[in-house]
LUMLOMAR-493735 format. One line per 10 residues: number of its first residue (from 1); their letters; for each residue x, y, z of C-alpha. Coordinates in steps of 0.001 Angstrom, whole numbers, plus 500000, padded with zeros to 6 digits. Example, Ala and Ser with C-alpha at 12.3 -4.5 7.8 and 13.67 -1.06 7.14 Angstrom:
2
1> AS> 512300,495500,507800; 513670,498940,507140
//
This chain:
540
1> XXXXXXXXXX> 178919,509363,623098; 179669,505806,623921; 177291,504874,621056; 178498,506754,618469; 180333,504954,615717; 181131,506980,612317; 183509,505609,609294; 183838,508142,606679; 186391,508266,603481; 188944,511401,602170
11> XXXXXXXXXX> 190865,512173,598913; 193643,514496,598416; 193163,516105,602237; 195434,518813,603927; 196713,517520,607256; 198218,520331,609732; 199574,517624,612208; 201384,520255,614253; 201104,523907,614644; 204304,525549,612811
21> XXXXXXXXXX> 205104,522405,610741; 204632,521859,607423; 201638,520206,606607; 200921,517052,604937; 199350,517458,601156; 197289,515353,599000; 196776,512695,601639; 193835,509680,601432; 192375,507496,603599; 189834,506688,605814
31> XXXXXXXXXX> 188693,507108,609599; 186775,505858,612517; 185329,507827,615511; 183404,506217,618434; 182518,507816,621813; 186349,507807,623123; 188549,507693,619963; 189559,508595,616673; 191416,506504,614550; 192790,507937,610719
41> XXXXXXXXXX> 194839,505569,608001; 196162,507887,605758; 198073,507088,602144; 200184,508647,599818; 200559,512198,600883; 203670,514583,600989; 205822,516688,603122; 208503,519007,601721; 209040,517064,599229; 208961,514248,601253
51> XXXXXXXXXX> 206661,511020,600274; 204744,509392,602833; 203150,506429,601579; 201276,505269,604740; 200406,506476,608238; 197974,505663,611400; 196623,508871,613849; 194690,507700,616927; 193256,510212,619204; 192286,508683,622751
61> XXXXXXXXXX> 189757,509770,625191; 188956,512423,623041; 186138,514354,625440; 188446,514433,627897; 191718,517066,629470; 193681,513640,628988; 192990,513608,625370; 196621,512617,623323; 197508,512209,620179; 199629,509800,618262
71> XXXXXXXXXX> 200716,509306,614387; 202669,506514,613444; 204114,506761,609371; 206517,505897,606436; 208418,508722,605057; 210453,508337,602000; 212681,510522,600011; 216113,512456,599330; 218266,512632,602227; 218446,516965,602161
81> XXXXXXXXXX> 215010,516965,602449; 214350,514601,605510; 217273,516116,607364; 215654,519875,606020; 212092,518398,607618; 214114,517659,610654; 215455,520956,611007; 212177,522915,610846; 211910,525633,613608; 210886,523493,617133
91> XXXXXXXXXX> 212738,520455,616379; 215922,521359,614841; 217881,518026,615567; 220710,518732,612432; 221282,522317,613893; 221987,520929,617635; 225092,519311,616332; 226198,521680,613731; 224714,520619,610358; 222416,521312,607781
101> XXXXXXXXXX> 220211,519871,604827; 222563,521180,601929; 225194,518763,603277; 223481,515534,602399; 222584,513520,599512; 221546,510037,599313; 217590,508396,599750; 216448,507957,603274; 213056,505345,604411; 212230,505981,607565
111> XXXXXXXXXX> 209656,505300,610182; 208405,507954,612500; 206192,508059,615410; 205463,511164,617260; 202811,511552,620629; 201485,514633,621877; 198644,515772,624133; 195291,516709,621784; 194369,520183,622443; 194655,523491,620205
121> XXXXXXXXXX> 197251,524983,622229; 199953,522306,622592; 203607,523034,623273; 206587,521376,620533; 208577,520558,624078; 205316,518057,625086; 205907,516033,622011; 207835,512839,622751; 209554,511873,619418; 210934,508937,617478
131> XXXXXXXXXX> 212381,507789,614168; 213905,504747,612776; 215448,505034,609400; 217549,503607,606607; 219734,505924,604569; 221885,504763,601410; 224010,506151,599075; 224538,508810,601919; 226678,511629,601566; 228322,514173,603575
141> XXXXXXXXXX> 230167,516956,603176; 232215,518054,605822; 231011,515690,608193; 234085,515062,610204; 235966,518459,609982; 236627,519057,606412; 236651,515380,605519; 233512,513870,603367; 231699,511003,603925; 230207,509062,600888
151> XXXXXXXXXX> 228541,505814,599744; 227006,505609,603470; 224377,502237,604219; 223389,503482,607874; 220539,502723,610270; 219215,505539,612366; 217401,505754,615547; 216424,508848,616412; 214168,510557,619758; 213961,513894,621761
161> XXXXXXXXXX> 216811,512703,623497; 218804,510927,621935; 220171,509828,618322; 222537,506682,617036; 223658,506093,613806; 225457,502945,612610; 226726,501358,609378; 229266,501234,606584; 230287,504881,605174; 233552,506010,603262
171> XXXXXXXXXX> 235268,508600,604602; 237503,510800,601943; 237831,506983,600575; 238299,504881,603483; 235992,502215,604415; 235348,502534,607925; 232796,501141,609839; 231213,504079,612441; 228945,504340,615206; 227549,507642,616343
181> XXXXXXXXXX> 225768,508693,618806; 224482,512310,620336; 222806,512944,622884; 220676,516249,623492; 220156,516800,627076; 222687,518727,629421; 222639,515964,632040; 223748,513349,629483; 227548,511927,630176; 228163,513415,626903
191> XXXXXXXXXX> 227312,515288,623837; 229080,513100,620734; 230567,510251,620172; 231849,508513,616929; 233421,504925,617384; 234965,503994,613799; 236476,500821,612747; 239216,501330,609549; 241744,499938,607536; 244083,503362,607655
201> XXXXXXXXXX> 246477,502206,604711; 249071,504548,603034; 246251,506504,600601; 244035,507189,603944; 247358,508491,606169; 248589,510744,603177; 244671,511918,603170; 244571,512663,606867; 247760,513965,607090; 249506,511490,608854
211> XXXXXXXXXX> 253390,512224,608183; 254428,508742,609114; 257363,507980,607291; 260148,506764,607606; 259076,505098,610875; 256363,503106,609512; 255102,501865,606002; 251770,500209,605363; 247833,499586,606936; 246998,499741,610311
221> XXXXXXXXXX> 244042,498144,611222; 242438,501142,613436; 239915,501383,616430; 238833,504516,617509; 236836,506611,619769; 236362,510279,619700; 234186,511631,622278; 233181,515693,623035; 232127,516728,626420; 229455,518549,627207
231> XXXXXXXXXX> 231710,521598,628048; 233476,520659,624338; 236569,519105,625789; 237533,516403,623108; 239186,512986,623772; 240168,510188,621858; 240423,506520,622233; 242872,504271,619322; 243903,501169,619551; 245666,500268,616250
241> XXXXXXXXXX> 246657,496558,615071; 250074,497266,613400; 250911,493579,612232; 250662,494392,608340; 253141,497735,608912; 256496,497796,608077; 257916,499762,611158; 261922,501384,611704; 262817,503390,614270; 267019,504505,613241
251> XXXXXXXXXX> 267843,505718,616483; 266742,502498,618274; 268771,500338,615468; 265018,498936,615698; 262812,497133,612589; 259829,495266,612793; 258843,493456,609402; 255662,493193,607800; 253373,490089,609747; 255261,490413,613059
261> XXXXXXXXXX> 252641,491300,615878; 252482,495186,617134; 250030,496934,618930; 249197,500654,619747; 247170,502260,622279; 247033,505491,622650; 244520,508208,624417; 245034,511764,623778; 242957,515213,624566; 242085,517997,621640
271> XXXXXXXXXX> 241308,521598,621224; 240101,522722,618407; 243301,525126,616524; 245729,523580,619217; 248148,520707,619215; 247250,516850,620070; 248224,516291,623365; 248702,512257,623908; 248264,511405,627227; 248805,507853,627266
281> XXXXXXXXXX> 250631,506132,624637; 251450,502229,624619; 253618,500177,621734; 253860,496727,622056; 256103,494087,619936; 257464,490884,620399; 260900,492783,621200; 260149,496419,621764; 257473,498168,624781; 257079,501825,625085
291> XXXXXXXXXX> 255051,503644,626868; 254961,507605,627442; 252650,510732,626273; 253207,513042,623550; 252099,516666,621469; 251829,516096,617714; 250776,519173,615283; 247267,518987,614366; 247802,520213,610623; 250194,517141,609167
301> XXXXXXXXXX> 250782,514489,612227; 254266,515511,613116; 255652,515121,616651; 256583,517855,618394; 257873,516246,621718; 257454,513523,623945; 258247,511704,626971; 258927,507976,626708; 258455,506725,630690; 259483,503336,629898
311> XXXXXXXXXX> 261631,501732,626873; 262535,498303,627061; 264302,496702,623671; 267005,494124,624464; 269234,495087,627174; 267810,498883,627065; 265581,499699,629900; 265846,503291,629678; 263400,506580,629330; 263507,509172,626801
321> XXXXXXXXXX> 262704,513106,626490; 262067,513828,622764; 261629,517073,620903; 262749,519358,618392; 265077,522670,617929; 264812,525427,615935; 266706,523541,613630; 264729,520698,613077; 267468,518605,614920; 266482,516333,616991
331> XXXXXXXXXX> 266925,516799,620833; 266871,512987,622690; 267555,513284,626782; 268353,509523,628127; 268493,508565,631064; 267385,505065,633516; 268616,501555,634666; 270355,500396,631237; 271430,501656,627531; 273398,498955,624739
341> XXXXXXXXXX> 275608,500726,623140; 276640,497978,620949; 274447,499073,618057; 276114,502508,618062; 279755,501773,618554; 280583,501219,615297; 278811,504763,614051; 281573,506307,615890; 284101,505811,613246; 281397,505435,610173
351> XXXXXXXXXX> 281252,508599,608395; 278574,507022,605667; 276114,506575,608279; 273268,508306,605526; 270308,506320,607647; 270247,508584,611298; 268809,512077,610895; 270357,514835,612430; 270181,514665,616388; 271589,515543,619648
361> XXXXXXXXXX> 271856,513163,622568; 272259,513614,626179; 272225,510936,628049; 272213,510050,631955; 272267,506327,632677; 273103,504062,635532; 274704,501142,632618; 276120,501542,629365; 276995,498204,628040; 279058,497818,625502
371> XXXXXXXXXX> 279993,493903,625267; 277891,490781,626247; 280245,490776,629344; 281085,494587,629886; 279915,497893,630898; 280454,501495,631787; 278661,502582,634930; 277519,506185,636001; 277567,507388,632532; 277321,510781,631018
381> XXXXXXXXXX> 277476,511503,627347; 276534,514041,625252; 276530,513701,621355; 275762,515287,618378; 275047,513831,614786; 274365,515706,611314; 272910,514536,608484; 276854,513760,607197; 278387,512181,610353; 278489,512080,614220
391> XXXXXXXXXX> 279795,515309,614650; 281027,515239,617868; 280526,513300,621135; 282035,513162,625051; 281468,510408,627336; 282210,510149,631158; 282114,506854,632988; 283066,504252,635630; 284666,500738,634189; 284170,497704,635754
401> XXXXXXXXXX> 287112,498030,637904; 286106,501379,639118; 288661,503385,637349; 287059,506149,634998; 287119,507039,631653; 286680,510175,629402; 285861,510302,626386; 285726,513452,623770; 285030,513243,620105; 285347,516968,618516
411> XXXXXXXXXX> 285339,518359,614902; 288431,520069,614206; 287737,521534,610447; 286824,519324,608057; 288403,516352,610419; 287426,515214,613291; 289476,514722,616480; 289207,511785,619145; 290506,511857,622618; 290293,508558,624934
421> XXXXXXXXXX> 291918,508948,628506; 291709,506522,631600; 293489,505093,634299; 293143,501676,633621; 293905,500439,629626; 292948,497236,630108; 289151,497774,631433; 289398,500189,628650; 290305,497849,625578; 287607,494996,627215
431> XXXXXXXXXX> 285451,497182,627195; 285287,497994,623728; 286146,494752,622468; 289489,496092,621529; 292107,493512,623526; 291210,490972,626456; 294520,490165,627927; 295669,493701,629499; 295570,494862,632758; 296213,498361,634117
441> XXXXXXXXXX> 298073,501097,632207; 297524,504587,632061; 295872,505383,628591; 296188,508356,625910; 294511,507644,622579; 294561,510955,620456; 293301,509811,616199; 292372,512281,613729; 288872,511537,611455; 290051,512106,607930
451> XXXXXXXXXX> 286089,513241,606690; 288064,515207,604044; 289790,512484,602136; 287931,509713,600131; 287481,506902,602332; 287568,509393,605537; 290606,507300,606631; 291642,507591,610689; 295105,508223,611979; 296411,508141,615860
461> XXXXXXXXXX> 298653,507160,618393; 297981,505023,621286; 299983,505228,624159; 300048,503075,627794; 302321,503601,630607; 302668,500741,633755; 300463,497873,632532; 300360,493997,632563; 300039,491269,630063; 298513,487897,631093
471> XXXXXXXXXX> 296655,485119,629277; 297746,485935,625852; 298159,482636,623761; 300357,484112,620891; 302519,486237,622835; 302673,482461,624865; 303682,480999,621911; 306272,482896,620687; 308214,483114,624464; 307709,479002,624088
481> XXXXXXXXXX> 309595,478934,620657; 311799,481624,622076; 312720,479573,625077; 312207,482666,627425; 310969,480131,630368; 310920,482363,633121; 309192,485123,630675; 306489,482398,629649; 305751,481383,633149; 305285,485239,634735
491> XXXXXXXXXX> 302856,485118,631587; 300691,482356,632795; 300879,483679,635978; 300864,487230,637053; 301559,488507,633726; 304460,490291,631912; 305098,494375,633403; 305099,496676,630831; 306011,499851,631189; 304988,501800,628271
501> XXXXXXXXXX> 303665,500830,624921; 303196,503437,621859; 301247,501972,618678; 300600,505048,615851; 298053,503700,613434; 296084,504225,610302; 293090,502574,609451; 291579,503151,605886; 288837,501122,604337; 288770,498379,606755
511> XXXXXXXXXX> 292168,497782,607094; 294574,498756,610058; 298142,499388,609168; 300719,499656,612376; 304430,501192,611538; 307118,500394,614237; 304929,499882,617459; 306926,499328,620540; 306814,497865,624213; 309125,497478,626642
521> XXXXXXXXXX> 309165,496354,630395; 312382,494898,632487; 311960,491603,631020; 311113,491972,627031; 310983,494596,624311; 308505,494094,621438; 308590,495903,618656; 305951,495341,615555; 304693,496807,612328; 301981,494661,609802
531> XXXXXXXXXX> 298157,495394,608637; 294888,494016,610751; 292423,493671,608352; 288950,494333,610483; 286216,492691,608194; 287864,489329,608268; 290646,489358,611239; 293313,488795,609304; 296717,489539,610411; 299764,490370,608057
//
């Protein structure tokens, strides 16, 4: 056998390469045998439709039980067909993740190599298998979910174990950038994963269902990895680049414009038919951190609930519970080291506040501030906004001089009624920015919210019994011009004793007009009436 050496020709042959695959038609070449070996180039022949312009067999030690054989070829041809080729009973890659031929179109070039040992009754599972390949123009339907890829320029690598895909594909429109690998044995660390680089801009969210307005408005630049287990659990991987989004959260008082650096990272677990469940979500900005999880509905995006661990914006160090009645309110719980209130004190008395959506607020902190140099410790509040005005609120806390204050804001009607009450008027009025040169005095502030007149104009009565005046460089003045000596001095000193002080008020359209407002002590009587007009501090 060693000496035998036989070239022969063949035209339009009929190759069965492998029992229960399709065989190979119209095929020509030549081959070689010695004593050990067999060697075949074969041209031009065809497989379901597929072309296969070239291919090497070689069959080693052929006389003996160690006999194998290998083929090495180019196949060529519509994308349906290769993947219906691959599918053939005993290979059946497309079926082990869920697809099949009449999902693809698009040309495919591939190069496939397959060895197996040479003897008539060979087993499909003693093949070892492998495939490099080219695809363009590739389409598929329903590839992720219901969503269609198109216009795909991938490279393929393909084995018994094992397949990756990688290129440029558009999914329903977006360019994207994927990588996708699957793996086909049950010890592998897992079955699928797609890693996909994107520009999601507004077209691709309203696509994928992304309800992301009002909060944010324009591309994210995404990375993502989605990943199944092989006992199906799902989980994803994003990191988003959010410096080309316009971003607004109301109930923060928080914007970030367009070019300002944000980042997102989130990772999150899936079911299939259940709700997103975001274990680990982080937003950074140059002026804004969160971190927290959250559930969002599957279907369009929306948030269900979530818990915010950590908030820090300015002077805010706080967490927040988020959800969602039956009303579509909102529901925010607060609670932690510090909340500014500053943003939100002038909502109280705004009753065109059209930009907050309807919400109610609980909240449980150890610092409300409410002025660069003031704050209200121990604090709880509760408060509830509609979409026409803050509809009611109440407020419990410690001032800086350890007195408390109580604070209840109720609809009555179509008004709205406001009750202040504390032990100590002065903390009170520096706390709100109201007055800075009172001490003490009991307070009772009682206005009525006018939401039913144009304007929604405010009217009260302020009231403070037993409280001191000290520091006040008008008041100073007018003792001077006065000469009340001993009056001015207690003034620069200890202060002035009042004993009670009544101001009724209205305030309408910016403008604050007082009608016979009286103090008294031992030493002076005041009485005054004029108009405070808020947006420029003018005094009449």
């Amino acid at each position: 056998p060693d000496a035998l050496s036989v070239t022969y020709e063949f035209r339009d042959a009929t190759v069965n390469y492998f029992p229960g695959q399709p065989y190979a038609y119209g095929v020509d070449g030549t081959g070689r045998i010695d004593g050990s070996s067999m060697t075949l180039h074969l041209r031009d022949g065809t497989i379901e439709d597929i072309y296969a312009p070239s291919a090497i067999a070689l069959i080693t030690d052929i006389m003996l039980g160690s006999a194998t054989l290998t083929i090495i070829g180019n196949l060529e041809g519509p994308a349906d067909n290769a993947i219906r080729l691959l599918d053939r009973p005993g290979l059946e890659f497309p079926s082990a993740i869920g697809l099949n031929a009449d999902q693809f179109s698009g040309h495919v070039s591939a190069e496939m190599g397959v060895q197996l040992p040479f003897r008539s009754d060979v087993r499909l599972d003693e093949a070892k298998f492998a495939a490099v390949a080219r695809l363009s123009d590739l389409s598929v339907r329903d590839l992720f979910g219901d969503k269609d890829v198109s216009q795909g320029s991938l490279r393929l690598t393909l084995d018994e174990n094992n397949m990756e895909v990688i290129g440029d594909i558009l999914v329903e429109g977006m360019p994207s950038t994927v990588k996708w690998q699957e793996n086909f044995l049950p010890q592998a660390a897992f079955r699928s994963r797609y890693d996909v680089s994107a520009i999601l801009d507004s077209a691709a969210q309203k696509e994928f269902g992304f309800a992301l307005a009002p909060f944010a408005e324009g591309p994210f630049d995404v990375r993502l990895s989605y990943t199944v287990s092989n006992d199906g659990a799902q989980h994803v991987t994003a990191a988003l680049d959010a410096r080309q989004v316009r971003m607004e959260i109301p109930e923060l008082f928080w914007q970030k414009a367009v070019g300002e650096e944000a980042s997102i990272l989130l990772l999150a677990q899936l079911q299939d038919n259940e709700d997103v469940d975001i274990t680990n979500f982080e937003f950074n900005s140059k002026d804004l951190r969160i971190k927290g999880r959250a559930t969002i509905e599957p279907e369009n995006g929306k948030l269900l609930e979530a818990y915010l661990s950590n908030v820090l914006l300015g002077d805010n160090d706080v967490n927040v519970k988020y959800r969602r009645d039956a009303d579509n309110n909102i529901l925010l719980d607060v609670g932690g080291k510090s909340l500014d209130l500053r943003p939100y004190i002038k909502q109280l008395l705004d009753s065109e506040q059209g930009n907050l959506p309807p919400f109610i607020l609980v909240t449980n902190v150890d610092r409300l501030i409410t002025r660069a140099d003031q704050q209200i410790t121990n604090v709880r509040a509760r408060v509830i906004n509609t979409a026409e005005r803050l509809e009611s609120a109440f407020l419990t806390g410690t001032l800086v001089t350890g007195s408390e204050i109580r604070l209840v804001l109720e609809p009555d009607g179509a008004k709205r009624r406001l009750v202040v009450r504390s032990d100590d008027a002065g903390s009170v009025a520096r706390a709100f920015n109201i007055y800075d040169n009172a001490v003490g005095g009991r307070l009772v502030l009682d206005a009525t919210l006018h939401d039913d007149e144009p304007g929604a104009p405010v009217s009260g009565n302020v009231t403070i019994e037993d409280y001191r005046v000290i520091n006040a460089p008008t008041l100073a003045q007018l003792l001077a011009i006065a000469s009340f000596t001993g009056i001015f001095e207690a003034l620069q000193g200890d202060g002035i004793t009042f004993s009670n002080f009544r101001l009724p008020f209205d305030l309408k359209d910016g403008v604050v007009t007082v009608e016979n407002a009286q103090t008294a002590g031992i030493s002076i009587g005041v009485n005054a009436s004029g108009k405070i007009n808020l947006d420029n501090d003018q005094v009449d």
